[in-house]
N, C-alpha and C positions, 0 to 999 in steps of 0.2 A: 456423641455418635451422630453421622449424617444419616437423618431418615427421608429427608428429600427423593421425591422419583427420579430426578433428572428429564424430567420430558417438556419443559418448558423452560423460559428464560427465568420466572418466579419462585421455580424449587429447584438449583442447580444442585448440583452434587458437590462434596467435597474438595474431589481432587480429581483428575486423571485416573490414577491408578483406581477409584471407584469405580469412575465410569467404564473404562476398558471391562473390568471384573462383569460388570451390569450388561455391558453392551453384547450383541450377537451379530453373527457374519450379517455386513451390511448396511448396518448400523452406522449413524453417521456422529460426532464429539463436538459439538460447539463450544469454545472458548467464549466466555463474556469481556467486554472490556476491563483491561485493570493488568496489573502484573502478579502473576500468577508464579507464589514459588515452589519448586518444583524437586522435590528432593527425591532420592535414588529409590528403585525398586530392583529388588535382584528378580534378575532372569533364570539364572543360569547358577542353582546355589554353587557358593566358591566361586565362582568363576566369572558370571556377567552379571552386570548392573547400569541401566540406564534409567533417566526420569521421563522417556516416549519409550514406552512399549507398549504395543499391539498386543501380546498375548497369543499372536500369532491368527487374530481373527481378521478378517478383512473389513478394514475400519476404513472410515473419512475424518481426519482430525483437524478439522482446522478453527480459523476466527471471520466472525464479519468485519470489522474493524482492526485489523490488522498494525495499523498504527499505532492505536492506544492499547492492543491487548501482546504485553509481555511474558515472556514464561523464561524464566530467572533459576536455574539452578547452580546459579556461581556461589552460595552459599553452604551446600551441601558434600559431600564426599561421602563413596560407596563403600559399601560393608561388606563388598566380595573381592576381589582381585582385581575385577574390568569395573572402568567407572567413563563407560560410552554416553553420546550424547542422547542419540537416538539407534532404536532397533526397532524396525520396522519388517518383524520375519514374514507376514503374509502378500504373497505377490499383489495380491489386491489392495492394498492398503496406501490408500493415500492422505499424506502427509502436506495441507497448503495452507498459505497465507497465513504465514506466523511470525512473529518478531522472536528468536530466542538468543537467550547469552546461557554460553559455557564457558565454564571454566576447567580445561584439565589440573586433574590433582594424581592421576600415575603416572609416573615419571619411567616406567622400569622398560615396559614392553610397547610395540606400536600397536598391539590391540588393544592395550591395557587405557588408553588414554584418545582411540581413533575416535572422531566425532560419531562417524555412521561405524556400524559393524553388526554383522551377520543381517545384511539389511536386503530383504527381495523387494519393498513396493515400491513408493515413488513419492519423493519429496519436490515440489513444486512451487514457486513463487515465496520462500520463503528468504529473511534476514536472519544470517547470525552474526555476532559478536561474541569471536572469542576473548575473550580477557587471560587475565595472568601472563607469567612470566618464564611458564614450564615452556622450554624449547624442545623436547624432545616428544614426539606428537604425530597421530598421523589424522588424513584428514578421511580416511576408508581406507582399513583393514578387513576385507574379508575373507574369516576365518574357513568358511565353508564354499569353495566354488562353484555350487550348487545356485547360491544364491545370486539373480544378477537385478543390480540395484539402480536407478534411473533420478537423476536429478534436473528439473525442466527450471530454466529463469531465478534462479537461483544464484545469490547476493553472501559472499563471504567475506566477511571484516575480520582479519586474521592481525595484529598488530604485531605478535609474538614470532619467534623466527619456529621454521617451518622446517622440521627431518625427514619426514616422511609423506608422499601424497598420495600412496600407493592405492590402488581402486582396481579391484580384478572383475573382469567381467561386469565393471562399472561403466555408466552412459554419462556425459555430461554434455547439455544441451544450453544455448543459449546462458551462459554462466559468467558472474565475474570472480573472477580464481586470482588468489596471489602466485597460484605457480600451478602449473600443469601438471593432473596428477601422473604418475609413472607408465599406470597398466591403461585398460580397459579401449572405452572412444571418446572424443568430442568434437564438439561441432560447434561456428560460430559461440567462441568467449573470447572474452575479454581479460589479457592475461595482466593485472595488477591491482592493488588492494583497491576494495570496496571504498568510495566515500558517501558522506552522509547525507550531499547530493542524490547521489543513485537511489538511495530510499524513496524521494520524493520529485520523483522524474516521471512522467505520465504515459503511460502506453502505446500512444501513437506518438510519441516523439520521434523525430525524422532523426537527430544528429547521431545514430549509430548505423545510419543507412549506408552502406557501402565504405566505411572507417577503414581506413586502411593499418589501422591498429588493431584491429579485429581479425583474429587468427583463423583462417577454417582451413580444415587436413587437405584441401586440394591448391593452398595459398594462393586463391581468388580471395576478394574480397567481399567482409559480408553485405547481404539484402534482404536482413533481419537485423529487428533489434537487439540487442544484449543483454538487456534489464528490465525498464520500462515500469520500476515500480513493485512494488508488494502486490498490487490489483496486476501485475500482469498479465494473466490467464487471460483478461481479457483480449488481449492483442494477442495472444498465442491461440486464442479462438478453438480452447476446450469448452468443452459443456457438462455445468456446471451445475445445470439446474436442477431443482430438487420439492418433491412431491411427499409430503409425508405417508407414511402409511405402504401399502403395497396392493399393487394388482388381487383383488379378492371379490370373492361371491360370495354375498347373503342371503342364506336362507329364506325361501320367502313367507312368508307370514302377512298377518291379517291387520296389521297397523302399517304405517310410513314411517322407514329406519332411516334416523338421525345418521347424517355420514359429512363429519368434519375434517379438516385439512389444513395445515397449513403449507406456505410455497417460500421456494427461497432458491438466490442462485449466487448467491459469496459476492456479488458485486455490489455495491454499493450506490454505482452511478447509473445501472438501465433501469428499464421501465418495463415492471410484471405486467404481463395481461390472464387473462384466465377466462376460458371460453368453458361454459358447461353445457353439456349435450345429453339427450336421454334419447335412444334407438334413432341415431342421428338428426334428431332436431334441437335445433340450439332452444338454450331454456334463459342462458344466462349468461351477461358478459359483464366482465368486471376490468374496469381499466384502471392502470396504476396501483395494483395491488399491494396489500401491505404485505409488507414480508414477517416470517418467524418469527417471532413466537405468535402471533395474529394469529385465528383458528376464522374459518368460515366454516356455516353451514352448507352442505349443499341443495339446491332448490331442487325441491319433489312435492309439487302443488296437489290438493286434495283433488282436483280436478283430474291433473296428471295420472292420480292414482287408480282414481274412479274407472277412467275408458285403460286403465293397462289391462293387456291380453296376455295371461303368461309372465315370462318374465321380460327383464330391459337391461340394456347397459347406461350406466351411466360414464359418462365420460369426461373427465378435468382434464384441459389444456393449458397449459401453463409455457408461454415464449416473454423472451427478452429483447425479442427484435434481432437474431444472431440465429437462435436455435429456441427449440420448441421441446416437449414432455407431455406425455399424455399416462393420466392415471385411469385405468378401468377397472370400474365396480358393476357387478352384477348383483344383481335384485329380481324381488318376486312377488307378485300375489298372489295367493294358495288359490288355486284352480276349483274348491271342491265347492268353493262356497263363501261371501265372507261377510259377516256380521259388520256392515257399515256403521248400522249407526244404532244406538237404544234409547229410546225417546225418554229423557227427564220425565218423570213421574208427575201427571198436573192433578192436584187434587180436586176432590169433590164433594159436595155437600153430602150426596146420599150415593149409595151405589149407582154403577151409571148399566143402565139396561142393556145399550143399545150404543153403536157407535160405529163412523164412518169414517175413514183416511183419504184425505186427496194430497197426493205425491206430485209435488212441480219439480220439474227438471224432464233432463233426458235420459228415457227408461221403455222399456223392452217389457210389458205383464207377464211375458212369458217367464220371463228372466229375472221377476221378483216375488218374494215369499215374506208374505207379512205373520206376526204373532201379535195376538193386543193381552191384556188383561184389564181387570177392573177392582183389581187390588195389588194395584205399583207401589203401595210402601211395603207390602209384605216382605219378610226375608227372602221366600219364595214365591212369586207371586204366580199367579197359575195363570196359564200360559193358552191363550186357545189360536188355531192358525186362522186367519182371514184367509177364507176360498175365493173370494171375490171382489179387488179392490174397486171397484165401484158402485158397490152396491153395500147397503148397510148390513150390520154384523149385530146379532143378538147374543148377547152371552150367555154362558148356562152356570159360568160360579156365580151364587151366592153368596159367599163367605169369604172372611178376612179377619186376619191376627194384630195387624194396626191397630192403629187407634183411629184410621183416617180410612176413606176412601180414597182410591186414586188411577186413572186411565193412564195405560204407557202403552209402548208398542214395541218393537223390534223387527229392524230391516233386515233382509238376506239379501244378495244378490250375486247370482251365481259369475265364480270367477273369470268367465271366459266372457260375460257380457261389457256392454260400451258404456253400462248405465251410467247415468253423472245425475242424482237427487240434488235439488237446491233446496228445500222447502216439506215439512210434513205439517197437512193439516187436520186438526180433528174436529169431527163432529160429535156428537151425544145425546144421549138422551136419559135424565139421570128419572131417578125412581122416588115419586115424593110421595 
């Protein structure tokens, strides 16, 4: 059994079908390198089965590495009637930067064996290889005309002869196609089999600039490119970037909350930056940041914490040099009051009579509330308020359950102050 969380590159999950199960609208599926095999999951009991389904949640499936990460289900055949490539039912779900091979194995029906079907979101920069030998095949079948289905830069290795291309209410966008499918739209492709060239072609490549082999529906020629690679998104200049976690506010409370992150944006070749801001002042710039699975803390300096009024935003900016993302966290420090700091217990020979606090830093008297005691090992040690931090304090306990005598203190400082303590000093005067 996979008991992995799946939230980092070091506990992946099993398979796809785990993850999808795991995953919630949103949610985004990373692929690690390696070839990934991929065997059927019925959708649809009797009826559908593919090895990408969504669930119907609105997912991100893709890989960072694209090149070395395979998803292989030419192995397998489905245990219901339809044995589709992918079904991709939630209109939000995007499907990019994937190498896969199919192989159809139903030979009867054009749904029965379509690569996409019943498919609403959007397949994007990716390679397939179909294999086998089954001719009879479509490449979208869609059973429900409800659904309408978008394929952006998108690379089809078809070797096998081709019955069907049908695509209702399908989009095909910058695409290399062995044949135009029947229904739907397209726009600048490139109508003949995929080579293995095209896989390794770079995103600004010029030679598809204006190709007069390049089809678009008003037979001009195109001024885009066609391919441009597995990384093409880049050139097709979507935004890609990604922030873990989500827009959220924290409760505020009396310590500084730990708030982690990681960044990513499917490319392989820009350059992260990550600017952090707290109630618009930058605290933090990070250049050339590491991507995914990489976690950073974010900077919230005792200092910081000390002069906050209320609460703050904090702010992660994450660009590529393209486009930009920003995450917003809200935070707080409890306004009633908040227990900075409890002074280590310093022991003492004999009871200490008598004793005097000088506080260095920046601070407000009005705005601080001191406690001391003179038996800081106790469990409970009894607590008396200093009325007057500059002037000396006489205790009235006597008594203690230690085995030690020992002077502590305890700072208050009311939530709405600027205070910022560097330093507490004690003075004493013990009882011989």
């Amino acid at each position: 059994m996979n008991t992995n969380d799946g939230l980092t590159g070091q506990t992946p999950l099993l398979n796809l079908d785990n993850a999808v199960t795991k995953a919630a609208n949103g949610d985004s599926i990373c692929f690690l390198p390696g070839t990934h095999l991929m065997p059927y999951v019925t959708v649809v009991a009797s009826f559908h089965g593919a090895p990408i389904f969504d669930k119907n949640k609105a997912l991100t499936i893709y890989s960072l590495d694209p090149y070395n990460t395979i998803l292989d289900s030419s192995g397998y055949t489905s245990a219901v009637r339809d044995g589709n490539c992918i079904m991709a039912q939630n209109s939000a779900t995007i499907i990019r930067n994937l190498n896969i091979v199919y192989q159809p194995h139903k030979p009867s029906y054009n749904y029965s064996n379509a690569v996409f079907n019943l498919c609403a979101g959007k397949v994007m920069n990716c390679n397939f290889r179909i294999i086998g030998t089954n001719a009879y095949k479509s490449y979208t079948y869609q059973q429900n005309a409800a659904f309408i289905f978008q394929n952006n830069n998108f690379n089809f290795a078809d070797p096998a002869p081709i019955a069907d291309y049908t695509a209702t209410a399908h989009k095909n966008i910058n695409n290399i196609l062995p044949k135009l499918p029947s229904a739907g739209t397209s726009a600048y492709y490139l109508l003949r089999q995929a080579l293995d060239s095209d896989l390794t072609s770079v995103a600004s490549d010029a030679k598809n600039l204006g190709d007069p082999t390049i089809l678009n529906s008003d037979g001009s020629r195109s001024h885009k490119g066609v391919w441009g690679g597995i990384y093409g998104d880049n050139w097709v200049s979507t935004n890609q970037l990604w922030i873990s976690g989500e827009d959220t506010s924290i409760p505020p409370g009396t310590t500084i909350p730990i708030i982690t992150y990681s960044v990513n944006d499917g490319y392989p070749n820009t350059t992260l930056n990550i600017t952090e801001t707290i109630n618009g002042t930058t605290t933090r710039l990070i250049a050339n940041a590491q991507r995914d699975p990489y976690t950073y803390t974010a900077v919230i300096t005792q200092d910081t914490w000390w002069r906050l009024q209320g609460s703050a935003t904090l702010t992660i900016t994450v660009d590529n040099g393209g486009f930009s993302l920003t995450r917003t966290i809200e935070f707080g420090r409890l306004v009633n009051g908040l227990d900075i700091q409890t002074i280590p217990p310093r022991q003492t020979t004999n009871m200490a009579r008598s004793v005097k606090l000088t506080l260095q830093g920046q601070y407000n008297k009005a705005d601080v509330s001191i406690e001391v005691a003179n038996n800081g090992l106790d469990d409970s040690p009894t607590w008396e308020n200093l009325p007057d931090i500059d002037n000396e304090y006489t205790f009235a306990n006597q008594s203690k359950t230690a085995d030690n005598w020992a002077i502590t203190a305890r700072i208050r400082i009311n939530g709405n102050s600027r205070a910022a303590l560097t330093s507490v000093i004690f003075e004493s005067k013990i009882i011989v």
